[in-house]
N, CA, C and O of each residue as an XYZ file, in Angstrom:
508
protein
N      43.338    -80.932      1.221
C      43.739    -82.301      1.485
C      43.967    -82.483      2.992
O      44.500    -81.662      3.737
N      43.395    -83.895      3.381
C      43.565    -83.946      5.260
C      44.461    -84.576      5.125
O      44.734    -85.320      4.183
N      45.311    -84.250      6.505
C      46.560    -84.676      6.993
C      46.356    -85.879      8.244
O      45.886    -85.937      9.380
N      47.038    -86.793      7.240
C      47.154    -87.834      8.813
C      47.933    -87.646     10.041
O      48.932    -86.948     10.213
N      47.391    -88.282     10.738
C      47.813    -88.234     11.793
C      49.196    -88.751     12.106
O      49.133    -89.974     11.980
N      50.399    -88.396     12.450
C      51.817    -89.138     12.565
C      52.140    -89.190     13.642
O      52.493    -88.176     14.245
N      52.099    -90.977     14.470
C      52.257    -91.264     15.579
C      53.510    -91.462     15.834
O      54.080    -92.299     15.134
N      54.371    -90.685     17.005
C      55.559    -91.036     17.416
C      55.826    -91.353     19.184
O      55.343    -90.857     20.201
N      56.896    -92.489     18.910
C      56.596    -93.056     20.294
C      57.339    -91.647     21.476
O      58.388    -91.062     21.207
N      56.702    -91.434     22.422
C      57.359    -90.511     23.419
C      58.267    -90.987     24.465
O      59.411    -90.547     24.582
N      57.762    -91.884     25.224
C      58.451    -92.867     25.932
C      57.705    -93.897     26.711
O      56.547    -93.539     26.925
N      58.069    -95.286     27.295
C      57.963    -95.879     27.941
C      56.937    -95.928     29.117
O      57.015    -95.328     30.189
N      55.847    -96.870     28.634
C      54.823    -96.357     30.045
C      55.694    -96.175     31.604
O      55.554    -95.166     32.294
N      56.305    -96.960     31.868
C      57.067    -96.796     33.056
C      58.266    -95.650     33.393
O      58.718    -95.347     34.497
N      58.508    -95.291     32.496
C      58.954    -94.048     32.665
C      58.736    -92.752     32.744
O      59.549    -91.835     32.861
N      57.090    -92.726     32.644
C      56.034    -91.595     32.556
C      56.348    -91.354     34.132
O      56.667    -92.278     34.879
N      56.190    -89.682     34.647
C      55.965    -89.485     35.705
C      54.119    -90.039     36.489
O      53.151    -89.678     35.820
N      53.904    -90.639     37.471
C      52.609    -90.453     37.900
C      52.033    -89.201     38.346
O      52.681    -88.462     39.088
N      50.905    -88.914     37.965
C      49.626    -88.158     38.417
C      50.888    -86.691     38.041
O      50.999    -85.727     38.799
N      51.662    -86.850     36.807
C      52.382    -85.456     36.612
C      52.813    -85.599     35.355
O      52.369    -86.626     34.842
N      53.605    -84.876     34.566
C      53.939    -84.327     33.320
C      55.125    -84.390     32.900
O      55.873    -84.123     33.841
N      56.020    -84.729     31.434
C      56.791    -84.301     31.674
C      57.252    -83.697     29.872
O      56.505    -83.961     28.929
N      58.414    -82.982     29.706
C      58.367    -82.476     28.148
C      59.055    -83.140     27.071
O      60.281    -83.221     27.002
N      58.293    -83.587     26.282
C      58.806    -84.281     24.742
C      59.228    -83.552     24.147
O      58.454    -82.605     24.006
N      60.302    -83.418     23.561
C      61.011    -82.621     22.237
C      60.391    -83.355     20.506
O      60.984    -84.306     19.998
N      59.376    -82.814     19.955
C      59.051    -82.861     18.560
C      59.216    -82.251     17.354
O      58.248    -81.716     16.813
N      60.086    -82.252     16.947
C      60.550    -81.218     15.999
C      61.093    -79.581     16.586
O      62.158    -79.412     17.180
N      60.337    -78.741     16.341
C      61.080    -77.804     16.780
C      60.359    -77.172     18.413
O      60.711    -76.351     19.260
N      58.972    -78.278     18.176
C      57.808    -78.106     19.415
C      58.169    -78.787     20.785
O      58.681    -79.906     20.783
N      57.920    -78.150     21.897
C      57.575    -78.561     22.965
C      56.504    -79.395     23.468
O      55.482    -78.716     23.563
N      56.320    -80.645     23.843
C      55.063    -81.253     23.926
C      55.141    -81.487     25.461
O      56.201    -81.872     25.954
N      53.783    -81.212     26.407
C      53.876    -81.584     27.792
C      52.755    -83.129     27.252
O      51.992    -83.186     26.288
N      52.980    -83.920     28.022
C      52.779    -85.482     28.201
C      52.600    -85.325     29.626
O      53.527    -85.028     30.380
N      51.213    -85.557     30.056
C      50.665    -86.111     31.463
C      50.217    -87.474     31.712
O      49.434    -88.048     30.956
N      50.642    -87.930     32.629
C      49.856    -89.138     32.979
C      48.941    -89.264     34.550
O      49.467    -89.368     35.658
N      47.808    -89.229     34.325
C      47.012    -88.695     35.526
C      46.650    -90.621     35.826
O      45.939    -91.263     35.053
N      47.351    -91.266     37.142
C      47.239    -92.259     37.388
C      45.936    -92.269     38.212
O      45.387    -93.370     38.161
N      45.390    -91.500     38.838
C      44.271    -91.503     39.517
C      42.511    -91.688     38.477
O      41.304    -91.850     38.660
N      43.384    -91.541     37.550
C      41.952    -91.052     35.980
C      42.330    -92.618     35.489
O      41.577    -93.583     35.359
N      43.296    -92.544     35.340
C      44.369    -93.737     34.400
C      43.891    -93.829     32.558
O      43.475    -94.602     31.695
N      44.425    -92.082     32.860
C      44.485    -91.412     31.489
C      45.715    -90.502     31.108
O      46.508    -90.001     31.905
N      45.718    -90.370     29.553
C      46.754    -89.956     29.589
C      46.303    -88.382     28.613
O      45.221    -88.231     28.044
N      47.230    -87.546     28.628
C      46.848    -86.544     27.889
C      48.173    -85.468     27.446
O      49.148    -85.280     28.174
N      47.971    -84.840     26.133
C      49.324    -83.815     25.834
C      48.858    -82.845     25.392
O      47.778    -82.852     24.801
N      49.550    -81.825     25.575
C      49.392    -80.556     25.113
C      50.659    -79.826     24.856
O      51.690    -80.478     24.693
N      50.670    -78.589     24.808
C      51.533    -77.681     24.073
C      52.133    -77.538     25.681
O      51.415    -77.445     26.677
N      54.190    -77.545     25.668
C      54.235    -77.130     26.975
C      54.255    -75.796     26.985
O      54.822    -75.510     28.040
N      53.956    -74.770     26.405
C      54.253    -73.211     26.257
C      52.749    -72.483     27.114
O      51.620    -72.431     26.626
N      53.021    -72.162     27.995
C      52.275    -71.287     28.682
C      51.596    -70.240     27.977
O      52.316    -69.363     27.500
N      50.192    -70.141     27.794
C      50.032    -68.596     26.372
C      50.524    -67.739     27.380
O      51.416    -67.174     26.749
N      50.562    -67.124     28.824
C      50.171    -66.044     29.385
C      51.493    -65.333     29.182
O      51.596    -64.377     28.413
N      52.802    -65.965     30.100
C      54.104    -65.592     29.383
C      55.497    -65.970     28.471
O      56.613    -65.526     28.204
N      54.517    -67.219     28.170
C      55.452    -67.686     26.838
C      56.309    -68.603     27.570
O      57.251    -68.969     26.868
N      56.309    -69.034     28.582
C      57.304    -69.799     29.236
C      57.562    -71.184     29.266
O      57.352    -71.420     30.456
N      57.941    -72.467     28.648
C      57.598    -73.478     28.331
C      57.403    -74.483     30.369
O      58.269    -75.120     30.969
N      56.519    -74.293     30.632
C      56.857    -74.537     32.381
C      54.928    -76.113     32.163
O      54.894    -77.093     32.907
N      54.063    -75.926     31.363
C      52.828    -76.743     31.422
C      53.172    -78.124     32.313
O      52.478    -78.455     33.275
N      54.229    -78.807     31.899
C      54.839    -80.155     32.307
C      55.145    -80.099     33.152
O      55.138    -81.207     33.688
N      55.685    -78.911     34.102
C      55.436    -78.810     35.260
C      54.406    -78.438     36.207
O      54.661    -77.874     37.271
N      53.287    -78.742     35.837
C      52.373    -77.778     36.491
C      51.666    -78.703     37.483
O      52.320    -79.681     37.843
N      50.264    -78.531     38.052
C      50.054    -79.359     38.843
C      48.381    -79.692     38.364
O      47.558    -78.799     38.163
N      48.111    -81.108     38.242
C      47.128    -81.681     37.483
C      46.082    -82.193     38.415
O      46.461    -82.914     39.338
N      44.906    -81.934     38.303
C      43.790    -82.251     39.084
C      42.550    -82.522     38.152
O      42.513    -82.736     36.940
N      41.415    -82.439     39.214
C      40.415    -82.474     38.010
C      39.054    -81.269     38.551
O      39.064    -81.023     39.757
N      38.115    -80.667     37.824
C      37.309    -79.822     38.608
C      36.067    -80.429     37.719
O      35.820    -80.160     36.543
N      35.297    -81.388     38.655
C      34.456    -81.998     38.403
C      35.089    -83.467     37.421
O      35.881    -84.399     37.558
N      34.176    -82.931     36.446
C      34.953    -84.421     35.755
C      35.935    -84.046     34.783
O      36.618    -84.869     34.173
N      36.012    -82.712     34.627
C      37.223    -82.331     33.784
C      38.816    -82.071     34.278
O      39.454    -81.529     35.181
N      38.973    -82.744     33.201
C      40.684    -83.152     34.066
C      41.777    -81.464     33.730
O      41.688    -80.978     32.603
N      42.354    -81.024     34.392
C      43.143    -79.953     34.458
C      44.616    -79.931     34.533
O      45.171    -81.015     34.708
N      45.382    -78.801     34.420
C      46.780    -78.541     34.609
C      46.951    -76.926     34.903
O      46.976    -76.043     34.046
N      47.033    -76.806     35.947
C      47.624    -75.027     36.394
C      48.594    -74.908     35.975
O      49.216    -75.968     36.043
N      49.055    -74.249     35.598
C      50.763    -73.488     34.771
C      51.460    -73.256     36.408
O      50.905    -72.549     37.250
N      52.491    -73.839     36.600
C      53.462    -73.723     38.496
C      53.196    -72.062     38.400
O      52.772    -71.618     39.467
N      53.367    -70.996     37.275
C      53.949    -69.537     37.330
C      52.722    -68.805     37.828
O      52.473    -68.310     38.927
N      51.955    -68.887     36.587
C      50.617    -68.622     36.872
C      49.327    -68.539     37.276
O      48.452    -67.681     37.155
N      49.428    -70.231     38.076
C      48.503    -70.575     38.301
C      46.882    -70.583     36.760
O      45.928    -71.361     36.771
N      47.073    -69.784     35.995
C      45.935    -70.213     34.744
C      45.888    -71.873     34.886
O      46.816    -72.624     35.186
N      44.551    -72.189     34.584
C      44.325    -73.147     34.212
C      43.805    -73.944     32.967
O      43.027    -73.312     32.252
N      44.087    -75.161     32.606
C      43.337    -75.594     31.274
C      42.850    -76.797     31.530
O      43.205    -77.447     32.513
N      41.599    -77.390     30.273
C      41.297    -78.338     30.224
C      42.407    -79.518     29.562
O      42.901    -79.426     28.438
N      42.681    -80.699     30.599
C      43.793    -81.744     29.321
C      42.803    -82.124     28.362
O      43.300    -82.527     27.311
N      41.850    -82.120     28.392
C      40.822    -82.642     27.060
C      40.569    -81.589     26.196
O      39.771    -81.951     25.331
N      40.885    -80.542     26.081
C      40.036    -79.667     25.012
C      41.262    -78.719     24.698
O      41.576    -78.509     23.526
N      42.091    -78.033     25.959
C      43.110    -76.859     25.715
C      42.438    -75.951     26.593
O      43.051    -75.195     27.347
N      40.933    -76.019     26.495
C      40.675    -74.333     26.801
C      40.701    -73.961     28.290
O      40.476    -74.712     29.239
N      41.007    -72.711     28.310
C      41.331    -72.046     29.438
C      40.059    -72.241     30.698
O      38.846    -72.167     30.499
N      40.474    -72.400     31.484
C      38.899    -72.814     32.680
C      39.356    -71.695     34.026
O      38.977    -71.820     35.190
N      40.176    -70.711     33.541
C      40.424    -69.644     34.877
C      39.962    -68.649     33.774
O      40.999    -68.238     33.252
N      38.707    -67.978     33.081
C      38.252    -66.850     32.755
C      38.602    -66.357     31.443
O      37.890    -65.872     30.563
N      40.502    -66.695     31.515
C      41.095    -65.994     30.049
C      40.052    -66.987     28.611
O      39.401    -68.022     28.747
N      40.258    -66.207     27.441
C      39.907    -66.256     26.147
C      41.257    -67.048     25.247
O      41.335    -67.154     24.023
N      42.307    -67.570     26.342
C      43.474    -68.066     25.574
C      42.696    -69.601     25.651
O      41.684    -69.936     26.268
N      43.733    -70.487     24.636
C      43.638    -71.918     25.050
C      45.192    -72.555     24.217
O      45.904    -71.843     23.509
N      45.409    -73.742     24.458
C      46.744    -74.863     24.107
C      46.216    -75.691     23.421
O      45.014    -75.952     23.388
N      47.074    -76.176     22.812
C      46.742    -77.086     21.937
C      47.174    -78.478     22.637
O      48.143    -78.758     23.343
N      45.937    -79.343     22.108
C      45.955    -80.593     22.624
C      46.426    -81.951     21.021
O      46.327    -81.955     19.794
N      47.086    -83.173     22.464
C      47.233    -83.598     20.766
C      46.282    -85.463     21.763
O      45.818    -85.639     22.890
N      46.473    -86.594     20.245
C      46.200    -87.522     20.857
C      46.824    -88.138     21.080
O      47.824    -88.228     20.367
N      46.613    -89.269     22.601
C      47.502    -90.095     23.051
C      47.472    -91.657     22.815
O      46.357    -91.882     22.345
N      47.988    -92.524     22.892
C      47.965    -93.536     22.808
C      48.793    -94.344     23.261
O      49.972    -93.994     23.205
N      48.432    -95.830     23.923
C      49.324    -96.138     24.676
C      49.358    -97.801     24.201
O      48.241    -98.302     24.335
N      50.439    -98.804     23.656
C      50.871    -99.593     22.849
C      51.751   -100.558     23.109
O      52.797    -99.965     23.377
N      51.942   -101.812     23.191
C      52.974   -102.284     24.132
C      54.082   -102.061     24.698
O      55.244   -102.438     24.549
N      53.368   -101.189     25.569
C      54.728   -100.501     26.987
C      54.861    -99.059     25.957
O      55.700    -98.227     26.301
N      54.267    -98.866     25.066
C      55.028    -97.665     24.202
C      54.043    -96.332     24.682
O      52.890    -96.704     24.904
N      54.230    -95.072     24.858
C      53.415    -93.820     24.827
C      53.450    -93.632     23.800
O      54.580    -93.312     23.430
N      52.605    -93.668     22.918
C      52.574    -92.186     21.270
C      51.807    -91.494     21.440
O      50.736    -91.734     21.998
N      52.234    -90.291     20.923
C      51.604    -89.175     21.087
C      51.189    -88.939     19.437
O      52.140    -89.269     18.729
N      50.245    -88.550     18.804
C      49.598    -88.076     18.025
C      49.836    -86.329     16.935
O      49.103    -85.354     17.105
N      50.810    -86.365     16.076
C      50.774    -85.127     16.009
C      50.348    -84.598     13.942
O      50.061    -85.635     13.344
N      50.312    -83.781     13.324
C      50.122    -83.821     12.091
C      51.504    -83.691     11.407
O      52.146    -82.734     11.841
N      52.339    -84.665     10.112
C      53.164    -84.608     10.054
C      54.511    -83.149     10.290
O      54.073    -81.999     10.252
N      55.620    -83.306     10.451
C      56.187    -82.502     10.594
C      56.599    -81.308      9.548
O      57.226    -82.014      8.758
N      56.666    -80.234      9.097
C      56.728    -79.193      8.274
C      58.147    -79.613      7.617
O      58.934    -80.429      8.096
N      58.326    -78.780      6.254
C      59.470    -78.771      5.726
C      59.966    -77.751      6.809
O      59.334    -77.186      7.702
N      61.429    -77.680      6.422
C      62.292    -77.073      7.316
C      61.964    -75.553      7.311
O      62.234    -74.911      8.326
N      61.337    -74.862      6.122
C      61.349    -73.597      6.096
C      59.634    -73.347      6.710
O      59.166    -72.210      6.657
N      58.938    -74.310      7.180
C      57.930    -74.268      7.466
C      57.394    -73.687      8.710
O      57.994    -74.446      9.471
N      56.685    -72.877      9.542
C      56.454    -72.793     10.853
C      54.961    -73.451     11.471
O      54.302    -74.063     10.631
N      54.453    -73.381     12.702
C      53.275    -74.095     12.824
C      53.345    -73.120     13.791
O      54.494    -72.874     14.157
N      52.240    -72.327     14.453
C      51.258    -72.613     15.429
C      50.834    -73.442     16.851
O      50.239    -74.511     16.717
N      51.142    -72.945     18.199
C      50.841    -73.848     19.102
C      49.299    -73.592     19.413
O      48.573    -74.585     19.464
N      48.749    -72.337     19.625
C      47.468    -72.112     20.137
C      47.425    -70.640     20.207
O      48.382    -69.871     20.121
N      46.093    -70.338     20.388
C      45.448    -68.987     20.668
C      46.703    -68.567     21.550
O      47.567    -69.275     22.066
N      46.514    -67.073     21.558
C      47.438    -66.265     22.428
C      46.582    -65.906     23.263
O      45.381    -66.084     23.059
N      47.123    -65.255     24.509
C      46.307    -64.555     25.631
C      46.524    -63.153     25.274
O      46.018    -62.258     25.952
């Protein structure tokens, strides 16, 4: 059976950082939320770093290499795609991406409903 999609609002377009990130609390998950004003797109992913587990993504620093839009981890420097997750510095890791959406003045972010309590989920491949 497919699972819908369960949209919850994150925050306030105007309260989004520009051309930077910042972390949503979703259940028991970390979500990094970028808003790349130069693209004038928005994008989320997992804030948990695969390399050392460190929740730091929302801080990282967002560019683009070619037309694919990016986020370096501040620690590590690794990099990922905001469109896909996958790793674009060599590693075999990747993050999980979710969808965004943006609604009068509202951010939602896109996620599959939340687990029963005894439930766990999965952010992404490990490194």
């Amino acid at each position: 059976m497919e699972q819908k999609t369960k949209w919850f609002a994150a925050c306030r377009v105007e309260d989004a950082v520009e051309n930077g990130g910042v972390s949503v609390k979703y259940g028991h998950d970390q979500i990094a939320l970028f808003y790349f004003t130069r693209r004038n797109e928005w994008y989320a992913t997992q804030n948990e770093c695969p390399h050392r587990k460190q929740m730091a993504l929302s801080r990282g620093i967002i560019g683009s290499n070619g037309d694919e839009p990016k986020v370096a981890c501040p620690f590590h420097k690794k990099t990922f795609s905001l469109a896909t997750g996958e790793c674009t510095s060599g590693d075999e890791c990747s993050i999980k991406t979710y969808p965004v959406k943006v609604e009068n003045g509202l951010v939602y972010i896109g996620t599959e409903p939340l687990p029963h309590a005894s439930g766990t989920r999965t952010m992404a491949d490990q490194c």
